[in-house]
Every structure is written in C-alpha cells, then in structure tokens.
Steps between C-alpha positions, in 0.01 A plus 500: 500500500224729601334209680736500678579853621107512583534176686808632747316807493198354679688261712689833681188695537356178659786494766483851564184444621529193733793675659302827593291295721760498747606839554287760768289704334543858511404690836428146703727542815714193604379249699544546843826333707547361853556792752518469896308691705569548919331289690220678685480422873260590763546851689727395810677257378800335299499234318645222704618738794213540729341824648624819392660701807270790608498750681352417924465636838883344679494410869501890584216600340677647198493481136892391383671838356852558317559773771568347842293624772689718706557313822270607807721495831343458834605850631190773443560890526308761458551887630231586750445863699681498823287449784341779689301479845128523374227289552305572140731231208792615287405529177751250252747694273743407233750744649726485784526812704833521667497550900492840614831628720323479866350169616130494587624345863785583727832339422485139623706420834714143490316268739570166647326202283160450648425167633246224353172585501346561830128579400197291609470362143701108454471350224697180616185505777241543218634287225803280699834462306465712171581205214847743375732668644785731372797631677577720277839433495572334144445163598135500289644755215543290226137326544275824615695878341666390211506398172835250338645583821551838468311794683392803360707797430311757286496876424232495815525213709785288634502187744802379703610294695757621750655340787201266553229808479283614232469797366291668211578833384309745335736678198311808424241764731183523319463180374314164712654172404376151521658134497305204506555164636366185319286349781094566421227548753178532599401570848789485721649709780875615417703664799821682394782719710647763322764725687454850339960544439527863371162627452377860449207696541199259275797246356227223516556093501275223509346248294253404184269208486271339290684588183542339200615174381888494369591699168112584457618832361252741723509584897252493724425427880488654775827686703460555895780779601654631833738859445758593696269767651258241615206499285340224318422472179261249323425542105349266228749536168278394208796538235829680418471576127262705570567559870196443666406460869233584775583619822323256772726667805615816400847555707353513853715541841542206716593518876558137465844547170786578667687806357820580407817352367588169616149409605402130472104429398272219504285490176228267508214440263217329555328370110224332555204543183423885436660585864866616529595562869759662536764480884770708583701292798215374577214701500232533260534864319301461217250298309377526137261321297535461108448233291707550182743271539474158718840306425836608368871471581629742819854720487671741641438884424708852545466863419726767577348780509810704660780291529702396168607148538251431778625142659293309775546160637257207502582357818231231518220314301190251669244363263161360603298320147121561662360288187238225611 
C-alpha cells in the first residue's frame, strides 16, 4: 500500500512538470499579432489617383481664392482739381473741389454747328481712306462702346443712344471719366467730331489712348481734351488708385476750338512712336513727346467741371492704323 501512494505520488509531480513547459513565464509579453499600418505614399500623390491638385498661377495671373475677385469694369474714375488757366501742371489730388459760383469764361452763346474741318491739315490726302469709320449713330455700338450689349450707365458716366446720335454724359462736376473701347493700337491717326451740346465754362470732352488691355484692373494712357471755353488739354494718367498724372499741355487757349454751346470740333491725333500730334479742325495745335506708353486701347473721355450731368455728342469717328 505505501508503494503505492509513493508511486501515484511521483507520477503527479512528474506531470506537473511536463505541463509547466507550456505556459508563459512570468513578465514575458505576448507574442506580437498582425496589425495594418497606412500605406505610405510619396508627397503629391495618391495612391492610384494621380497628381495631387495644387495650388497655380490661372489664365489671369492669379492664385485660385475662396473669395471671388471683385469684378473690374471697364469704366475708370477718379476726382481730379478743376481746371484753371495756367501754364505751370495741376498737381493730382484725391479730392474733388466743387466749382465755384462764377464761371472762369463768359456764359457760352448757342451757335450754329460748325462745318467739317476746313484747316490745311487732310488726313484722307496724307494717309487716303482711314481703314474705319464710325457714324456715330448706333450702327457700330454693339461691336466698339459696349459690353453684352448694353452701354454704360454709372454713378459718373452714361452712354446713349438717341435718335441715331450719341451722346456721353458726364454725372457729377469734379470728377473726369473714362470708357474704353476694345480695339488696340500702336501708331495710328484717329480723327473724331464731337459737338460740345450743353457745355459750361471748362466742361471738357475728348478722348484716352494707349490704355490698357480689357479688365487689366489699372488705367493708364494718355487723354487729349477740348473745354467749352476753348482750351486744350493734354495729360499722361499713370493710375487711378493712386491718382497719378503729368501735365504734358497744361489747359492752354486755342484760337483754332470753337467756343460755346452747340459748337462742333474736329479732334485729331496723330500717334506715331514717342510723338502725339495733336489737330483741332485741322490744324496742328500741339505736339508732345513721351514715351511711356506705345500701344493701348482708345475711348472716349468727359469732365464736368461746372455743369452737373454734362452731355456732348460724338458726331463722327475716322480711323487711320499707321502700323508698317
């Protein structure tokens, strides 16, 4: 009997120990198990989706934003001192001064409209047939003064076309206005008749060239002016926001711009290189040389200076391209 108690005895304690082979010791961590990591992939890209997006100059020159760019229109203003009679420039200002209560000239007279140029200077002579022509009478409006077939109507400027005539009016005294057209040039001689409506005192009207392309969202060129009170004015504009601009003719009297209400004027300007010549009904008044700016679009310009809701009438518009 007790060999047999010692023989169970050592049988168990064998067992014991084949079985604690098996278990983890104590303080061994578990083995490890399968995990899945991200796949890793190259800066810029995606797996299986190409190039990442980012961020690139567009066709304007821009990078892409979540805030839309305000939208740049094709009318400029900017408030500019009204014109005196001096020969030394005007000094630019942010600030419009209002007209004072008496006009620097007499109060214009109504006249008869003047006929077409008479002066020694033809350009259909010089240059034959100009290569456009605009009557000025709404035929050309949708292709030459407007944009989606409507014409400007601002707080400052408003085109119209009324009973076959054309007419541009300037909103507010104080302020100079601009519109441009979409044709660009270089050197070119551009003839236009302006009839001068309801003018007053330095109401001025006339036109910009060599400005800059469409929505470019500055102003620049250069604006050749008759007023009512027959002076001329010629002055570069180098930008609006900042207003900036150089006299090259500070307002001058010219025997040769008719005065008065009612008046009808021959503008022509002569762009060839650095040289602007500048004709009133056909004689040579002025001549400038600068060489800022060499090619641009043209428009039409006005500043009252006296008359709120200053209108004039384009009457006529001859255009000679003097490119080789």
């Amino acid at each position: 009997m007790n060999k047999s108690i010692v023989l169970f005895a050592l049988l168990l304690v064998i067992s014991l120990l084949v079985t604690g082979c098996t278990l983890p010791a104590r303080g061994t961590p578990p083995p490890p198990t399968a995990t899945t990591f991200p796949v890793v992939t190259a800066p810029g890209t995606f797996p299986d989706a190409g190039p990442v997006p980012t961020a690139g100059p567009t066709d304007t020159g821009i990078l892409p934003s979540l805030t839309p760019l305000p939208a740049v229109t094709e009318t400029s203003v900017v408030p500019v001192v009204p014109a005196v009679s001096t020969h030394t420039p005007l000094p630019p200002t942010a600030t419009a001064m209002p007209p004072t209560a008496t006009p620097l000239s007499p109060p214009p007279t109504a006249t008869p409209l003047s006929p077409r140029p008479s002066g020694p200077f033809d350009p259909v002579m010089v240059y034959g047939e100009p290569d456009f022509e605009d009557p000025m009478n709404g035929s050309q409006v949708s292709d030459w003064w407007n944009e989606n077939l409507v014409l400007p109507n601002t707080n400052y400027i408003r085109m119209t076309v009324d009973s076959s005539r054309f007419y541009v009016t300037g909103k507010l005294p104080g302020f100079s206005t601009w519109y441009f057209t979409w044709r660009e040039l270089s050197d070119f001689y551009l003839e236009t008749t302006f009839n001068s409506a309801s003018c007053s005192g330095q109401d001025a009207y006339g036109l910009i060239i060599r400005g800059p392309e469409h929505r470019a969202g500055v102003s620049y060129g250069y604006v050749v002016a008759f007023t009512c009170d027959g002076q001329l004015w010629v002055f570069r504009l180098d930008g609006a926001n900042p207003y900036t601009a150089e006299d090259l003719v500070s307002l001058t009297p010219s025997q040769r711009i008719l005065t008065g209400q009612n008046q009808q004027n021959t503008m022509g300007i002569q762009a060839v290189g650095d040289t602007l010549t500048i004709y009133a009904n056909g004689y040579q008044i002025a001549q400038v040389f600068d060489d800022t700016y060499e090619f641009g679009r043209f428009g039409l310009f006005v500043s009252p200076q006296w008359t709120t809701n200053f209108t004039y009438r384009v009457v006529h518009l001859s255009l000679w391209d003097l490119e080789d």
